[in-house]
N, C-alpha and C positions, 0 to 999 in steps of 0.2 A: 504494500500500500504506500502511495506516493505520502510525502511530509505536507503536513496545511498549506494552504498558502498565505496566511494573514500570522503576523507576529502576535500571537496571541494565545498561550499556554504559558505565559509566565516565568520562573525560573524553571520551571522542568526541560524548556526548550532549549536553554543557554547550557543544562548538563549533558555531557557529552554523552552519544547512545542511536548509535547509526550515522545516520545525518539532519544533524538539529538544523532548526528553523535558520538560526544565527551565519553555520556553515552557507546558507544557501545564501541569503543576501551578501555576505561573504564570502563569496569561495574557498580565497588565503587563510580563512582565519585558523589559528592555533590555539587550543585549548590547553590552557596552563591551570593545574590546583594546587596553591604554593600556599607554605605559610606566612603570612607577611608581617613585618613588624605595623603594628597601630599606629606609631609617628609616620609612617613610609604613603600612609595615606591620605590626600583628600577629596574633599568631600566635591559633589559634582558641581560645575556652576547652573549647569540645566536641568539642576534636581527640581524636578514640578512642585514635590509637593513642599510647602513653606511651613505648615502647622502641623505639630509635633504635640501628641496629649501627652499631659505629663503622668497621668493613671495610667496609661496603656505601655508608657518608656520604663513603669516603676512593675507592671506587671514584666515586662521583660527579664528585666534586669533580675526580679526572681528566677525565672525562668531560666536564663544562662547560668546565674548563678548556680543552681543545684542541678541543668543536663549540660551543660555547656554550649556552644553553640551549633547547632543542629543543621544549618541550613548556610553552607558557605554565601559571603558576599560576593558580587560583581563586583570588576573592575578592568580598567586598560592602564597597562605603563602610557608613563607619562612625562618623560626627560628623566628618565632614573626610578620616580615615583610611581605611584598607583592613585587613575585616578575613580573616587567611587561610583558607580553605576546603579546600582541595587543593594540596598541594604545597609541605609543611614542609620536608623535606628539603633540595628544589631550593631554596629560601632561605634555609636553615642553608649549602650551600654557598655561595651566591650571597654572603654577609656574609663567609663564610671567605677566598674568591675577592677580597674588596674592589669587588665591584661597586657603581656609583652606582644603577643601575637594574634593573629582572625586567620581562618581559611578562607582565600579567594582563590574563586575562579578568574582566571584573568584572561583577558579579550582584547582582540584586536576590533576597534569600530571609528568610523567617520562621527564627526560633531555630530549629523543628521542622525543615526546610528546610537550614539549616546544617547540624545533626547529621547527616539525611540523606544528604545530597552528601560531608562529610566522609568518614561508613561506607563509603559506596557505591565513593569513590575507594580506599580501603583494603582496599576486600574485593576488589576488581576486580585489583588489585596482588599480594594476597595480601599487605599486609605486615604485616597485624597476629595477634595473638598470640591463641591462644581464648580469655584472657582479657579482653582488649580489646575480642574481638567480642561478647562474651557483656554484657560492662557496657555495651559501648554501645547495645544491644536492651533492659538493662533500662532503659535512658533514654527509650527510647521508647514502651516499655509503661509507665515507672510517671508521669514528667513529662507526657509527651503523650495517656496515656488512650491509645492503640494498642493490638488486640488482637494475639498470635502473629501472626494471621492477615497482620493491617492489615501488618507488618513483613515478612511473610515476601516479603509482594506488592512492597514497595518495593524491596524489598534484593537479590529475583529468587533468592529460595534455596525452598525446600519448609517448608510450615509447621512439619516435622518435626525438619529442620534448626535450625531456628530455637530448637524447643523443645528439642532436646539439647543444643546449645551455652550455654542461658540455666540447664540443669540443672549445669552445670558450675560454676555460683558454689556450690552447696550443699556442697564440698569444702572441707574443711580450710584456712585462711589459709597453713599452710604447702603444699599442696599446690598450691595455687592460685600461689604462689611459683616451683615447680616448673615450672607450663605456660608462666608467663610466661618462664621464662628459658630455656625449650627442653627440660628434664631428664625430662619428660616430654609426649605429646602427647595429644591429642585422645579418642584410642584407649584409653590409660592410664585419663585420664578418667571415660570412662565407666565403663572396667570397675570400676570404685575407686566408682563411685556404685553401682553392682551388687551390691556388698556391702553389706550391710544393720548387720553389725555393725560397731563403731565401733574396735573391738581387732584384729579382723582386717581392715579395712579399712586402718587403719595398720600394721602389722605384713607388709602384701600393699605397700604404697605403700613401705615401704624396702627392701623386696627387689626392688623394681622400680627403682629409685633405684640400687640394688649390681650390677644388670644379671644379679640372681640369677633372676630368672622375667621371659620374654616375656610379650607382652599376650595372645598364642594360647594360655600355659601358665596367665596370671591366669586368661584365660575359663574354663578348664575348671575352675579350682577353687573359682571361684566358683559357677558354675551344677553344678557337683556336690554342695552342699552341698542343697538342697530333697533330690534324690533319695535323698542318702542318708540324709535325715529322714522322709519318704516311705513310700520303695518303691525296691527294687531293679531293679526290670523299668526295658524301655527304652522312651520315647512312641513312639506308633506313628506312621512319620514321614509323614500322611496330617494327621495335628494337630499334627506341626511346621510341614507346610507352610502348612496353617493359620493358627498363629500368626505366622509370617514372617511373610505377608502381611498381617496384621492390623497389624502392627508399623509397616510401609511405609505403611500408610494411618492408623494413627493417633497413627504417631510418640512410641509411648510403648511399654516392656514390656506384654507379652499371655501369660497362662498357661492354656492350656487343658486340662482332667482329665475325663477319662472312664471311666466302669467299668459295664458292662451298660448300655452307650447312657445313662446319666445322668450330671453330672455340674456342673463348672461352668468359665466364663469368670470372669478375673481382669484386669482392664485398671486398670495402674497410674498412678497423676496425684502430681502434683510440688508442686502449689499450686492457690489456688481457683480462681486465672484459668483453668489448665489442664481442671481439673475443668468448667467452665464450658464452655471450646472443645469439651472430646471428649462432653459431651453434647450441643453443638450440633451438631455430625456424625454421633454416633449419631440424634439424632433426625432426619435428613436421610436417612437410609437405609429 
């Protein structure tokens, strides 16, 4: 059976065992599992993720303490040194610990490459925060010239995903504050982008914050506003389901209106890049 094609199985991928994910985007690369000294390392500068629980660093650090460390870190030489790839945490403990040494795998990879594997260890963990995930996708779209696409394929998420998550930077600095620290999720998120006005978009964002309106009670009073500028009458749910699926396949809002079989489609884009993607799709249908 042929290897996946999308970098996305984590560290399992990066351990040597036929031919990993890593070899292939690599050809050259050599896998080295050394012991390194702790000073010989640092830490990545395209590590995505920026927030670090100090419960979850303190559950580790148990954890190595009494099995020691289980699960070698990533790394590439780096002028002499090692630089990190995967596995901050486990060497924020590992210095706290006083250890002389960590097991790294160590790797040969391009900047592009680093970020990559970086993401890829983080998203696979779950430890990074939508913001995190979201800036480190534009890193790959704006420094590397990668489209949604190119990204979506690496990272093993839905191009859709991709684009909702990179929609998330278009929020408020303080809101954006909010996802990173947990105050709000994902889900918030969007709905809060769904709002079009900027007064009640804030105004919808502190009562979310006061735990005064759920995200199922934001939805509705978000998307009750067109109708009630509209029309009273309810879509007939034949072009809701409609639009759902339009949605799914082109991972952006879809409004469809109809009145004596005429009417129109509305497929909404976020930036040119975007604009670009959902006409290359549309023209592929």
């Amino acid at each position: 059976m042929s290897a996946p094609s999308v970098l996305g199985r984590g560290l399992g991928s990066l351990i040597p065992h036929k031919q990993t994910i890593t070899e292939q985007v690599i050809p050259s690369a050599r896998t080295e599992v050394l012991e390194v000294p702790v000073g010989d390392i640092h830490e990545n500068p395209r590590q995505p993720r920026q927030h670090f629980s100090a419960s979850e660093l303190e559950d580790l650090i148990g954890s190595i303490k009494e099995h020691g460390i289980m699960q070698p870190l990533v790394a590439v030489r780096d002028s002499g040194d090692f630089e990190l790839i995967a596995g901050e945490r486990r060497l924020r403990a590992a210095r706290t610990l006083g250890f002389k040494t960590v097991p790294v795998i160590v790797r040969r990879a391009t900047e592009q490459q680093k970020l990559e594997l970086a993401l890829i260890e983080n998203i696979q963990r779950q430890d990074l925060n939508a913001v995190e995930e979201a800036l480190a996708y534009r890193a790959l779209t704006d420094e590397f010239n990668l489209t949604q696409d190119d990204v979506a394929k690496r990272v093993g998420k839905s191009r859709s995903n991709v684009a909702n998550i990179l929609r998330l930077l278009d929020l408020s600095p303080e809101m954006l504050e909010a996802l990173k620290d947990g105050r709000l999720t994902k889900s918030h998120g969007r709905t809060l982008l769904a709002e079009p006005d900027e007064k009640k978009r804030e105004a919808l964002f502190q009562q979310m914050l006061s735990g005064g309106v759920s995200v199922r009670e934001a939805e509705a009073r978000v998307s009750s506003h067109p109708r009630r500028a509209s029309s009273t009458t309810k879509k007939d749910p034949n072009l809701l389901a409609h639009e759902k699926k339009l949605r799914e396949i082109l991972g952006t809002k879809v409004d469809i209106k109809e009145s004596g079989g005429k009417g129109s489609i509305t497929i909404a884009f976020y930036s040119r890049e975007e604009l670009l993607s959902l006409l290359d799709q549309l023209s592929g249908f």
